[in-house]
C-alpha positions in Angstrom: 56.4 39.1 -31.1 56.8 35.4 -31.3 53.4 32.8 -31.4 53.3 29.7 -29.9 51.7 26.7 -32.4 51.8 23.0 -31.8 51.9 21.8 -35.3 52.8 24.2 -38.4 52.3 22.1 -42.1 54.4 24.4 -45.0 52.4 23.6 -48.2 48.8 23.9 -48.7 48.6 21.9 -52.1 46.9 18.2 -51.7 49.3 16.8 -49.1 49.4 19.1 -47.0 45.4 20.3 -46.7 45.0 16.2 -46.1 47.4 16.3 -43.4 45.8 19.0 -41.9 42.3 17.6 -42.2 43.8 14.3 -40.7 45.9 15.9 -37.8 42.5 18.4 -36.9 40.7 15.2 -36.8 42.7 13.0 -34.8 44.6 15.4 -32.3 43.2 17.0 -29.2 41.0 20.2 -29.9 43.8 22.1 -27.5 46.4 21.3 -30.5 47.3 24.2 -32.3 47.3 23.9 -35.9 48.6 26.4 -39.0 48.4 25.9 -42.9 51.2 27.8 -44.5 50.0 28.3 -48.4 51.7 30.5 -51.0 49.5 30.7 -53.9 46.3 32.4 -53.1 43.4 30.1 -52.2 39.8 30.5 -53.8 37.4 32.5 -51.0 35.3 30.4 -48.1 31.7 29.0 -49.5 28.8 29.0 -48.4 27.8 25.7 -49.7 30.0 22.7 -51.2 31.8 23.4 -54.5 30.4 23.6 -57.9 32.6 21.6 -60.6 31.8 20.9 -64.0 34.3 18.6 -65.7 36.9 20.5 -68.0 38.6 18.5 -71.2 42.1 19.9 -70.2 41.6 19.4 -66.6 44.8 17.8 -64.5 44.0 14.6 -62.7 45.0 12.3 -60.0 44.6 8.3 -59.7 43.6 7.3 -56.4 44.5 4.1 -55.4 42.2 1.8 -53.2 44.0 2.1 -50.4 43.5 5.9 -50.9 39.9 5.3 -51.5 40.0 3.7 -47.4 42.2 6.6 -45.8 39.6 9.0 -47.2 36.6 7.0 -46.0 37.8 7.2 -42.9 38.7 11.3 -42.8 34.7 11.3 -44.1 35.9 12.8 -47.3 34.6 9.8 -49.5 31.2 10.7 -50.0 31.8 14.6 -50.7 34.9 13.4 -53.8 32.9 10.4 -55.2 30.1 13.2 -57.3 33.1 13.9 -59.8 35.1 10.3 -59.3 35.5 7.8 -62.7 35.9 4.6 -60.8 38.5 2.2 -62.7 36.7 -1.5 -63.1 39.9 -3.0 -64.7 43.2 -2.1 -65.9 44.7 -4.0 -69.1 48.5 -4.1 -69.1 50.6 -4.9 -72.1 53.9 -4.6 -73.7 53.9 -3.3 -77.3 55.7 -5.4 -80.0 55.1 -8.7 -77.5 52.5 -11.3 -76.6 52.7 -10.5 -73.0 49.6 -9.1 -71.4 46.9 -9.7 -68.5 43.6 -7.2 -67.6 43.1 -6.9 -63.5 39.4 -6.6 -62.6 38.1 -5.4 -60.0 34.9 -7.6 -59.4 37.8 -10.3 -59.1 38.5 -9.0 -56.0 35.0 -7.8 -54.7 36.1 -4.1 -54.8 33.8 -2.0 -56.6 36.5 -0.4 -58.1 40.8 -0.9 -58.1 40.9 2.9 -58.3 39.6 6.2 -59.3 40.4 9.1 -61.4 39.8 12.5 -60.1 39.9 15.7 -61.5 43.1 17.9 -59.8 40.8 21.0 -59.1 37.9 18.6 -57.5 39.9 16.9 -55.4 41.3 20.5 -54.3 38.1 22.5 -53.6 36.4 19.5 -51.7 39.6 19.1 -49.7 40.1 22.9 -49.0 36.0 23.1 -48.4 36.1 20.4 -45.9 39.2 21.9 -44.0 37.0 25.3 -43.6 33.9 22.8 -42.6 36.3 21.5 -40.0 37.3 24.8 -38.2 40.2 23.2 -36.7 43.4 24.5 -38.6 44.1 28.2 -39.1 45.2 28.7 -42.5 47.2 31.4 -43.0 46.8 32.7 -47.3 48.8 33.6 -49.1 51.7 33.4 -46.4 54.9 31.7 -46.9 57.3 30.7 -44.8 60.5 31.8 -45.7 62.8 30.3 -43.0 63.1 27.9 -40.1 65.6 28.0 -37.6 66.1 25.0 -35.2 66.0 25.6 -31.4 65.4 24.1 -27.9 61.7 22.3 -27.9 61.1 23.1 -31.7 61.5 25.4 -34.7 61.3 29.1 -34.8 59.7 30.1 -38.1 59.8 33.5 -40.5 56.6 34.2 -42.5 55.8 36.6 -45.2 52.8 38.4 -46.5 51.1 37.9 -43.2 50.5 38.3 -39.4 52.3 37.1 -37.2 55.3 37.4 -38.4 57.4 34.8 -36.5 55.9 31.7 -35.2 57.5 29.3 -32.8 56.3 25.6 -33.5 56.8 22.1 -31.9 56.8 20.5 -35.1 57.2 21.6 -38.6 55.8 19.6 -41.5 57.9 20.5 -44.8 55.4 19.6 -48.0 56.0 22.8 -50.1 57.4 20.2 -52.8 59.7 18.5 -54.9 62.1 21.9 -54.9 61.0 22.6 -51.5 63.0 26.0 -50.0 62.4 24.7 -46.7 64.0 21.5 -47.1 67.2 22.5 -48.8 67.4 25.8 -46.1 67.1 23.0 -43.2 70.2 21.7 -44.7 68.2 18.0 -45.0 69.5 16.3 -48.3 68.3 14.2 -50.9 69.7 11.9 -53.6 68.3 12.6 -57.2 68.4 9.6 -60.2 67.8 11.2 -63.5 65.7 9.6 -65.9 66.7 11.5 -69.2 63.3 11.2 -69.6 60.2 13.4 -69.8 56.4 12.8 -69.1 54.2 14.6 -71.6 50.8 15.0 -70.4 47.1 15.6 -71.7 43.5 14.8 -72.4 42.4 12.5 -75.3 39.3 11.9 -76.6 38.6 8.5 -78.1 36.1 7.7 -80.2 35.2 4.4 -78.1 34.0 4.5 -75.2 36.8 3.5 -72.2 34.3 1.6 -69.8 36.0 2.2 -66.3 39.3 0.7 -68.1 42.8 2.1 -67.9 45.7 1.2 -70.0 49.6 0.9 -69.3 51.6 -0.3 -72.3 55.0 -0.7 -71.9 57.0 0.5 -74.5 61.1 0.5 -76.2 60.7 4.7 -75.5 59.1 3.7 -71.8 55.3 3.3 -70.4 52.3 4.9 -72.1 49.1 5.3 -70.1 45.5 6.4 -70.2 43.5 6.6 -67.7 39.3 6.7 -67.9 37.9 10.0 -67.0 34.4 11.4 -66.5 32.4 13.2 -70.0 33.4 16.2 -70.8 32.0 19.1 -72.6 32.3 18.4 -76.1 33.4 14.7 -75.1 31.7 11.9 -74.0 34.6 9.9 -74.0 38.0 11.0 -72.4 40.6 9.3 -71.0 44.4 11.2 -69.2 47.4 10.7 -71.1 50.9 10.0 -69.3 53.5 9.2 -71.8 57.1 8.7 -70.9 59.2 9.8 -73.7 63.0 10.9 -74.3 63.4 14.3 -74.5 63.8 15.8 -77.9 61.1 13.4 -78.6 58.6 14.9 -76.6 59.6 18.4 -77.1 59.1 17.7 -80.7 55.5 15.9 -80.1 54.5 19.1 -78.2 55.4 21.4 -81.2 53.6 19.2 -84.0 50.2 19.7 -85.3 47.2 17.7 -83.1 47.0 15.5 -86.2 50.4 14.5 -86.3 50.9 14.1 -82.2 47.4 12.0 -82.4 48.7 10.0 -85.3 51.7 9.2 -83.4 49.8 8.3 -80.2 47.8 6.5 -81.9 50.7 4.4 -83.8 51.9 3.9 -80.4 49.1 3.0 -78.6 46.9 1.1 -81.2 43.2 1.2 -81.5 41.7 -0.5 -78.2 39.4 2.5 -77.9 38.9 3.2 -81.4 40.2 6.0 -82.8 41.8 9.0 -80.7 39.6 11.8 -82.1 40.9 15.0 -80.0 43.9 16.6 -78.0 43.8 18.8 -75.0 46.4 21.3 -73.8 50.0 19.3 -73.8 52.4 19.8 -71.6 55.3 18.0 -70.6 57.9 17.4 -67.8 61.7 15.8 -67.1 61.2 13.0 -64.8 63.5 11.9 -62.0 63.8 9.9 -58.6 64.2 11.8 -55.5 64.3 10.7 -52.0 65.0 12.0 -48.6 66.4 9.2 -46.5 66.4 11.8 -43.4 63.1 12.4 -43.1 62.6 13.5 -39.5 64.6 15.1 -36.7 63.7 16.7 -33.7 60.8 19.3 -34.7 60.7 18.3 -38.2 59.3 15.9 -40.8 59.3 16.0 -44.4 56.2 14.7 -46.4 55.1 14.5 -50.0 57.2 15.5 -52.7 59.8 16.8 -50.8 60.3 13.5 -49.4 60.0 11.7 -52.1 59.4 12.6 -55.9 58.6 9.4 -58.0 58.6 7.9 -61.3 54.3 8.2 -63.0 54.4 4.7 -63.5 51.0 3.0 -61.7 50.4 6.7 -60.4 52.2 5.7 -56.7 53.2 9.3 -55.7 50.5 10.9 -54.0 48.9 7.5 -52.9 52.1 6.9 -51.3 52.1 10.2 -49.7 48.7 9.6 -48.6 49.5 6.5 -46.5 52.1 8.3 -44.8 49.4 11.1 -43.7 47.6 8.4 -42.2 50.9 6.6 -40.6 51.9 10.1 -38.9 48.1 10.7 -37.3 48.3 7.0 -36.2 52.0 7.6 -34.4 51.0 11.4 -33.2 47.5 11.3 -32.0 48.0 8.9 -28.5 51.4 10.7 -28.2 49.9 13.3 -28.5 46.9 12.5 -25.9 49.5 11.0 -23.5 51.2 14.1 -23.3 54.6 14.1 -25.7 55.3 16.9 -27.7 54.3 16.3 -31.6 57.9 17.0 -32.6 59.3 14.2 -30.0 62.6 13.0 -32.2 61.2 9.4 -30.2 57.7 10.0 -31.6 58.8 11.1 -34.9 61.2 8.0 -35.6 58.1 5.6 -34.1 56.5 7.2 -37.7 59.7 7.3 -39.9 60.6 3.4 -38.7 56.6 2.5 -39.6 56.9 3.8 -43.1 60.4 3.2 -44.2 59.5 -0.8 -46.1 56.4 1.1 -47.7 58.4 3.6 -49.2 61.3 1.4 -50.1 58.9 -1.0 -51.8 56.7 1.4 -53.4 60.1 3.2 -54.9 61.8 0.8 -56.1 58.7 -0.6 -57.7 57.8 3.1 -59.7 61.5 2.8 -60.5 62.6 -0.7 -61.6 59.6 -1.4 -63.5 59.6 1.2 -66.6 63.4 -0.1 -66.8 62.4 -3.8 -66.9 60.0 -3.0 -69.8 62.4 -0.9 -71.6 65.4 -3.4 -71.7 65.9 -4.9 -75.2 67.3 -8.7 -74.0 65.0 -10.9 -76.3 65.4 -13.8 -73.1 64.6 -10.7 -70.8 61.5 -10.1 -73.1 60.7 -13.5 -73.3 60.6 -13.9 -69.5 58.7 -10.2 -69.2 56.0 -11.7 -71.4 55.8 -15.1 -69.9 55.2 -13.5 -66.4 52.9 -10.8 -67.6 50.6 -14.0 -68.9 51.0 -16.1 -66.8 49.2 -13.8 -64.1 46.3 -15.0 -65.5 46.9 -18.3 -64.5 48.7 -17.9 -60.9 45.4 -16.3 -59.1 47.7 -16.0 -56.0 50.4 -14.1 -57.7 48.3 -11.9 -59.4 46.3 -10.9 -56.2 49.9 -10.0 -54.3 50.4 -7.9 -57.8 47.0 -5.7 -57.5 46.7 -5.8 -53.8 50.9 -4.3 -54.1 49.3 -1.6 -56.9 46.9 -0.6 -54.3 48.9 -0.1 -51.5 47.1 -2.7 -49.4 50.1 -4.2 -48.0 51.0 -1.3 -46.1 47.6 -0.2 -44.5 47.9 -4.0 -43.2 51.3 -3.4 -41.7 
C-alpha cells in the first residue's frame, strides 16, 4: 500500500534536519512531513544533549547570516552553550605585504561568526526536531528510488514501513554523490580542483582570542579557525589546508613533528607555537553545481545542489539561506492552497536564490585561484587591495557584510 505525504526531505544530515525544523515551523500543522535518514540516529532524550568538547571533533563555521536564520527557527539559544564566537578574522597572503584583520565590534555584531562543533550542532538540531513533533522521521530508512508521476513523486523505501510513499514534493539532500539525484536523471557540471583539503585540530601554544586566520598561499589557502578548550587543550583552533595531492597524502603519512613543523613553516607563529595534532584526514576538492534545481515535485538542496570550494567556509551557510528562501516561497503557497511541489511555486524559490548562489560560487571559486596566481603585477595589485581595505571603510563593509551572507537575507 501506497501513503500519501505532503513534503518527503531524503537526507537527515544538517540540511536536511534544518529544513525539516523550518518547513514544521512555517507550514500548516495539516502538512505532512517525513525525514528519510540512512545512518542510524542516536535514541530520543529526555532532556537536551550533553556534549563535552573533543580535540579531534569536526566543525562548522557559521556565518552571521546563519547566526539570524537560526534565531529566528529558536535554535540560537540551545547552539550558543558549545559556540566559539569569531571577534575578528586576519587575512594575509604569505610571501607578500598584503593583509587587513575584519573586526567585528566595527560592525556592532557581537561576533562575524562562530565555530561549532559538527556533533553539537547535530544533537541540538535532531533534539529540537523531536521537541517539535512535527516531522515523522523515519531511521534508518532510505529511499532508494523516485519515480515521477501526475501531482508528485512516487517513492521506494528500505529498511522500514511503509514501504512506498507517494509525495507532493521531494527534497533531495542525501549529498554531494547523491543516488537520488543522479537516479532522477538531474545533472550536474563538476570543475576539478587537483587539489585536496587536509583537515584537523591544532593546538597552539598562544592563545587564539576569538580570531581566525586565512593565509593565502603559492600551494592554495591555509585556515584556522578558533575553537572552544578542549581536554588536554586550552587552546585549539580547526585546520583547513588546501594542498596538491601527493603533498597532502605525504603530510598525512609523516610523523606529528614533521606535519607540525611544516604547518608551522607555512603558517608562521601568530599563535605561538603549534604544540599538538589531532586525527588528519584529508579530501579532493571540486566545484559542483546543479543548474536544474527544481521541477515539478522536486528540489535539490545542500550538497547535492551545490558542493563548494572550503574557502570562507560558504557551503553550508549557503545552504542554510536557501532553507530559509524555500519556507519563505512555500509557507503562503502553501496556506493559500497550492500544492508544495507547484513547478510555479518551486521556480518563485529557484528564481529568488539563483544571484546568491551565483555570487557566493563564483566567490569560493575565483578567490583561492586569485591568490595562487604567480603574476608579480597580479600580486602587486592582490596586495594593494588586501591593504587598502583598511583604508576604504565602505569597500571593506561590502567585503564582510558579502562573507556573511548579508546581501542575500536583504534581497
Amino acid at each position: 500500500m501506497t501513503e500519501q505525504r505532503d513534503i518527503v526531505i531524503a537526507g537527515g544530515g544538517m540540511v536536511g534536519i534544518s529544513l525539516a525544523l523550518e518547513l514544521g515551523r512555517l507550514l500548516p500543522a495539516t502538512s505532512r512531513i517525513t525525514l528519510v535518514e540512512g545512518f542510524t540516529l542516536p535514541p530520543p532524550a529526555s532532556s537536551a544533549p550533553d556534549y563535552h568538547p573533543s580535540f579531534d571533533a569536526r566543525s562548522t563555521a557559521l556565518s552571521y547570516s546563519s547566526q539570524l536564520i537560526y534565531q529566528a527557527m529558536g535554535l540560537w539559544p540551545a547552539l550558543q552553550r558549545w559556540l566559539c564566537p569569531i571577534s575578528t578574522i586576519h587575512v594575509s597572503s604569505r610571501g607578500h605585504f598584503g593583509s587587513t584583520l575584519l573586526r567585528a565590534a566595527d560592525y556592532g555584531w557581537q561576533a562575524l561568526g562562530h565555530v561549532v562543533e559538527n556533533p553539537w550542532l547535530g544533537q541540538t538540531l535532531l533534539h529540537a526536531l523531536r521537541g517539535q513533533g512535527r516531522v515523522e522521521l523515519l531511521n534508518p530508512a532510505q529511499v532508494v528510488a523516485a519515480t515521477a508521476v501526475s501531482g508528485g513523486v512516487d517513492l521506494a523505501l528500505e529498511g522500514t514501513t511503509p514501504a512506498r510513499l507517494h509525495t507532493a514534493l521531494l527534497v533531495v539532500a542525501d549529498g554531494a554523490d547523491s543516488g537520488l539525484r543522479q537516479g532522477l536523471g538531474v545533472s550536474s557540471s563538476e570543475k576539478t580542483y587537483r587539489q585536496h583539503a587536509l583537515i584537523c585540530n591544532i593546538a597552539t601554544a598562544q592563545p587564539h582570542s576569538g580570531c581566525a586566520f586565512e593565509r593565502f598561499t603559492d600551494e592554495g589557502p591555509l585556515a584556522l579557525l578558533p575553537l572552544l578548550p578542549a581536554a588536554g587543550s586550552s587552546n585549539r583552533s580547526a585546520l583547513v589546508w588546501t594542498l596538491p595531492p601527493e603533498r597532502a597524502e605525504s603530510l598525512l603519512g609523516c610523523t606529528d613533528d614533521k606535519f607540525l613543523a611544516a604547518l608551522q613553516q607555512r603558517f608562521g607563529y601568530r599563535l605561538g607555537r603549534l604544540l599538538q595534532a589531532g586525527a588528519r584526514q584529508a579530501y579532493p576538492l571540486s566545484l559542483r553545481h546543479c543548474e536544474e534545481q527544481v521541477r515539478a515535485g522536486v528540489v535539490v538542496m545542500g550538497n547535492a545542489a551545490h558542493a563548494l570550494h572550503p574557502v570562507a567556509g560558504q557551503g553550508f551557510n549557503l545552504a542554510l539561506r536557501d532553507i530559509a528562501a524555500l519556507g519563505r516561497v512555500l509557507a503562503p503557497a502553501v496556506a493559500a492552497g497550492a500544492s508544495p511541489g507547484s513547478l510555479s511555486v518551486l521556480q518563485r524559490y529557484r528564481e529568488h536564490q539563483r544571484e546568491d548562489q551565483l555570487r557566493t560560487i563564483q566567490f569560493s571559486d575565483r578567490l583561492p585561484a586569485l591568490f595562487m596566481h604567480s603574476d608579480p603585477m597580479l600580486a602587486l595589485a592582490r596586495d594593494l587591495a588586501l591593504s587598502g581595505l583598511d583604508w576604504a571603510a565602505p569597500l571593506k563593509r561590502a567585503f564582510v557584510e558579502h562573507a556573511a551572507g548579508l546581501e542575500a537575507t536583504r534581497g
